[in-house]
C-alpha positions as CSV (number, residue, x, y, z in Angstrom):
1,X,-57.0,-73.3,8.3
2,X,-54.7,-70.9,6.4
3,X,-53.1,-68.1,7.9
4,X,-52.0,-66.5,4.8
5,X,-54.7,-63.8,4.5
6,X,-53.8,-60.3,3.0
7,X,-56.7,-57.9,4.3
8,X,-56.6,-54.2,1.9
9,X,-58.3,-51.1,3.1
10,X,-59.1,-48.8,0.7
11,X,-59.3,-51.3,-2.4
12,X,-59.6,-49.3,-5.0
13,X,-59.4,-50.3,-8.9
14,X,-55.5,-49.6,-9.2
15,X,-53.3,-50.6,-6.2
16,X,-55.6,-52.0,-4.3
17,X,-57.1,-54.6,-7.3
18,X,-53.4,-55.3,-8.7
19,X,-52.6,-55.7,-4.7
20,X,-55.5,-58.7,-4.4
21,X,-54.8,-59.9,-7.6
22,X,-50.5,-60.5,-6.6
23,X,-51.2,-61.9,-3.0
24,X,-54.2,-64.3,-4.5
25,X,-51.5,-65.3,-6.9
26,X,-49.2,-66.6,-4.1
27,X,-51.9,-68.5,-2.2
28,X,-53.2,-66.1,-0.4
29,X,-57.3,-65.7,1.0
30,X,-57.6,-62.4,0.4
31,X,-60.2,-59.6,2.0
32,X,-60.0,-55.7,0.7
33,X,-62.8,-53.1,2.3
34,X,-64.0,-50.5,0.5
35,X,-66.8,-47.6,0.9
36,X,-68.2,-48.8,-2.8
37,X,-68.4,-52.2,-1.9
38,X,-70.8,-54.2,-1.1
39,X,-70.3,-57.3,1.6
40,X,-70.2,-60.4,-0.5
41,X,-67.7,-62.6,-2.0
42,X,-66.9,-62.0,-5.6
43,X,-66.5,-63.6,-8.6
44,X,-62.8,-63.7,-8.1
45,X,-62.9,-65.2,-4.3
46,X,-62.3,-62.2,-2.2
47,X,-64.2,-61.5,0.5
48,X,-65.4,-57.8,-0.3
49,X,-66.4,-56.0,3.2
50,X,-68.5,-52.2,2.6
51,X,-66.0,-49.8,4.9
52,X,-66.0,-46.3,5.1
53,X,-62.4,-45.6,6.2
54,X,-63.6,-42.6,8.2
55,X,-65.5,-44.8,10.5
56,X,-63.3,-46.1,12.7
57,X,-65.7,-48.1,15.1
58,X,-66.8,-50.2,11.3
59,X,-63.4,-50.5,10.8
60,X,-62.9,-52.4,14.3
61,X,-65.7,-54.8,12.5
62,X,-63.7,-55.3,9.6
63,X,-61.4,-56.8,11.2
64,X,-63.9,-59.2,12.9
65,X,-65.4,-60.1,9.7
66,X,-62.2,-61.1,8.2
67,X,-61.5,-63.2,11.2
68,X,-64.7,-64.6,11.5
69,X,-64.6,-65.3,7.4
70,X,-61.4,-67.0,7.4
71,X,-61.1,-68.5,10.9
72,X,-57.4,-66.4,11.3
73,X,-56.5,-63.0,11.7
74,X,-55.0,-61.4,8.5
75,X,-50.9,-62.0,8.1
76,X,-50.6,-59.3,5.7
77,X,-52.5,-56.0,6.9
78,X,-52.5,-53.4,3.5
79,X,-53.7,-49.5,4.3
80,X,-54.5,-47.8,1.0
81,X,-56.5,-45.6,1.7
82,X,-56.8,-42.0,1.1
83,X,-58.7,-38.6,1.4
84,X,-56.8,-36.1,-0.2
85,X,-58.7,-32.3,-0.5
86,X,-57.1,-29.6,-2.9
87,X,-56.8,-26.3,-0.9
88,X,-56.0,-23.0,-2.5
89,X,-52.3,-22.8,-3.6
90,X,-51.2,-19.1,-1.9
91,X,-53.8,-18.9,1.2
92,X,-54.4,-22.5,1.9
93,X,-55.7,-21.7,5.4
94,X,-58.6,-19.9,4.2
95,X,-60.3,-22.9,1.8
96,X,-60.1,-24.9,4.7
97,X,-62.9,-26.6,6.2
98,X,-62.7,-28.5,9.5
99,X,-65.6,-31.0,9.1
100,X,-63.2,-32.1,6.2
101,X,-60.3,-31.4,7.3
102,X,-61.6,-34.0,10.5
103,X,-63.1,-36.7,7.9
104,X,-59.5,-36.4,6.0
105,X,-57.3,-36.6,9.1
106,X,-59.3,-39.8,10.2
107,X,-58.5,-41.3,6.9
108,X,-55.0,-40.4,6.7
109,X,-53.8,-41.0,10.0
110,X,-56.3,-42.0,12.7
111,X,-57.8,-45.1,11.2
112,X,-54.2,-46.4,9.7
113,X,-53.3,-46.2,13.5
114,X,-56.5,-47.9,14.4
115,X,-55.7,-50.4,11.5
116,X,-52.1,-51.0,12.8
117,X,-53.4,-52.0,16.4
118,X,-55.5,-54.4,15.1
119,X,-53.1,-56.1,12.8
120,X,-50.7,-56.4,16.0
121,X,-53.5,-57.9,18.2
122,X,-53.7,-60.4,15.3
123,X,-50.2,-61.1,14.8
124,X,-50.2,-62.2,18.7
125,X,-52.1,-65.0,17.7
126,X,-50.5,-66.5,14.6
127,X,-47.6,-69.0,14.5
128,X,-44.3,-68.0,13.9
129,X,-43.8,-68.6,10.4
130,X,-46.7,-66.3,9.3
131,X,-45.6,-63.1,7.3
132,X,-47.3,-60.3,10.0
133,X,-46.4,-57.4,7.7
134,X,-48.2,-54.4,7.9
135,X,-48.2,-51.7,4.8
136,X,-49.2,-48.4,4.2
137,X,-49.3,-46.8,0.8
138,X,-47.3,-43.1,1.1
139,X,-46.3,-40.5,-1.2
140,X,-43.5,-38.3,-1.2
141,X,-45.9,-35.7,1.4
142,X,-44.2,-37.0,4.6
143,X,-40.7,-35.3,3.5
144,X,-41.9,-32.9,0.4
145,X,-44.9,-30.5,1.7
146,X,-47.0,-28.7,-0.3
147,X,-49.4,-25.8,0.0
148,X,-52.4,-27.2,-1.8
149,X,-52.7,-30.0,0.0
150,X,-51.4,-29.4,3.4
151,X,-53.8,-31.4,5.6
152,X,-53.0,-34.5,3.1
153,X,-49.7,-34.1,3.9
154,X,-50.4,-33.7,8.0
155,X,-51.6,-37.3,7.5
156,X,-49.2,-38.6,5.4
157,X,-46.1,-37.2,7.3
158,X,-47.7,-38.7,11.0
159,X,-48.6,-42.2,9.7
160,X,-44.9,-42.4,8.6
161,X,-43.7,-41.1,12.2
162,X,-45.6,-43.8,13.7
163,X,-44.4,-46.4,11.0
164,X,-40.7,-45.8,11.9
165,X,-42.2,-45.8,15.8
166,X,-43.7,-49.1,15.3
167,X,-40.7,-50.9,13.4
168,X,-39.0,-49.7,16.7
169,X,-41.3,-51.5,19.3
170,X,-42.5,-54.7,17.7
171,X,-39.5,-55.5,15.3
172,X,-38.1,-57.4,18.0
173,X,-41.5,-59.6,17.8
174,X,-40.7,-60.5,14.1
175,X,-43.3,-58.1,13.1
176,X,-42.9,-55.7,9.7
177,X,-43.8,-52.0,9.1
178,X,-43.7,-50.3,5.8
179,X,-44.7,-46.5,4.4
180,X,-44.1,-46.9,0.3
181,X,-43.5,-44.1,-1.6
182,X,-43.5,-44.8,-5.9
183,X,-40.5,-42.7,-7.2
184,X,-39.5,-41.7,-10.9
185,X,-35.6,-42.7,-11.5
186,X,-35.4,-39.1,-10.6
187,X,-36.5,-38.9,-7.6
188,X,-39.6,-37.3,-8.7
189,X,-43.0,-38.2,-7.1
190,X,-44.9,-40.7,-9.1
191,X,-48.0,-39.0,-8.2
192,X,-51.2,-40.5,-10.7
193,X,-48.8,-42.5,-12.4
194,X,-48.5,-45.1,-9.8
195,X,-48.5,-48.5,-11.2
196,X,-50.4,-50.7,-9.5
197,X,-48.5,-54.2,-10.5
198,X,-45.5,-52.6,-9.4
199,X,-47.4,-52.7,-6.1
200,X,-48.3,-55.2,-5.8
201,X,-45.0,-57.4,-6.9
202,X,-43.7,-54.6,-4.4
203,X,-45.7,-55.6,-1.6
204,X,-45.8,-59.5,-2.2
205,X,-41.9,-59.2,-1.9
206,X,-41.9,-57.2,1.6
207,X,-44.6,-59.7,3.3
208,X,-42.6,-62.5,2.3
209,X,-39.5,-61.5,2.7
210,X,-37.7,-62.5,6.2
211,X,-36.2,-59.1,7.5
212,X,-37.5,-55.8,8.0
213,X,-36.4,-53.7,5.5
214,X,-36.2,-50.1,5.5
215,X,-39.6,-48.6,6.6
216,X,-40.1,-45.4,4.6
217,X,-39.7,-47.6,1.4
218,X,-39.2,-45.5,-1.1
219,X,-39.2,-47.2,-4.7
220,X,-39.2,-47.1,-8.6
221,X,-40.9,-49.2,-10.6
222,X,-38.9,-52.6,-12.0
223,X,-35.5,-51.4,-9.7
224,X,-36.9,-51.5,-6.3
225,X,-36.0,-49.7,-3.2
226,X,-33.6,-46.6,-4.1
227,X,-32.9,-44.0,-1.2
228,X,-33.8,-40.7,-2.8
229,X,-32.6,-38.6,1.1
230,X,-30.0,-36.5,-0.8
231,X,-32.6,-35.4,-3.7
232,X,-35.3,-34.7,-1.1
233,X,-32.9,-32.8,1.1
234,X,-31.9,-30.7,-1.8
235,X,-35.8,-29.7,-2.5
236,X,-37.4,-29.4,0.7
């Protein structure tokens, strides 16, 4: 039985594919759960799990199902998902609606919590050479807000308070918390330009590596992590 298992939420075909396709590429088994999927393995040896990201009691299964697949909880726990909603760019309190603005705050925030828990409740019972990383895929929202999409950026901005929270409580357990945020050299947010290899090397690197590193990772393609506090400071 191998515990190097890499389980993505929210695999979609940038990030999350190029993800898959890195950790398989190191030996890993590799799961990713997705609302388009379909529960089966496919052609390339994942184990594909159908998982809306809003439900969180499904998502509790997911976790069972990977277990239950690979006889091991996942070492590697990747949340990348998302529901972002564009609200109007001078009143964005009155485009809002609360039915979404529930679906997107479960996305953003409450089932990356819920996701977190599990991957610490799995971490508890793998030896102490496995990797028991846990990633989240941020943006620049969490330090940069912006009108249009406010309620993105609630999410955004609380998972990373609770990433920097987490690092605090279990990094004396050898356990790893990351919130990554793609940069331009400039500072700039990366925004639909994300590369997904860049990911994926990125994220390959952090579960393997042996120390924590900084938790709000922010990070430009081919040069790693570069703090970019002064330049945020300066536009917020």
């Amino acid at each position: 039985m191998s515990n190097r298992i890499v389980f993505i939420l929210g695999a979609g075909p940038n990030i999350g594919h190029h993800v898959a396709l890195a950790f398989k590429s190191r030996g890993y088994s590799v799961a990713i759960a997705a609302r388009s999927l379909r529960d089966r393995r496919n052609e390339e040896g994942f184990l594909q799990i159908q998982l809306d990201l809003a439900d969180t009691s499904a998502l509790l299964n997911a976790f069972s199902k990977v277990k239950d697949a690979f006889g091991s909880p996942p070492s590697v726990v990747i949340y990348n998902g998302a529901s972002r909603t564009v609200l109007d760019q001078a009143d964005p309190l009155s485009s809002i609606n609360m039915a979404q603005v529930s679906r997107d705050m479960t996305i953003n925030a409450i089932s990356p919590l819920i996701a977190a828990k599990c991957a610490v409740a799995g971490f508890g019972e793998l030896p102490a050479s496995s990797s028991k990383t846990f990633i989240h895929t941020g943006n620049q929202l969490n330090v940069l807000p912006r009108p249009p999409v406010l309620v993105f950026g609630m999410g955004k901005s609380a998972i990373a308070n609770a990433i920097v929270a987490l690092t605090k409580a279990y990094g004396v357990r050898g356990y790893r918390f990351y919130f990554t945020d793609e940069r331009q050299k400039d500072g700039a947010a990366a925004e639909l330009g994300r590369d997904g290899p860049a990911h994926g090397a990125l994220y390959v690197e952090l579960a393997e590596s042996s120390a924590q590193g900084p938790p709000l990772y922010t990070f430009v393609k081919g040069e790693g992590y570069k703090d970019f506090g002064e330049i945020d400071r300066s536009l917020a």
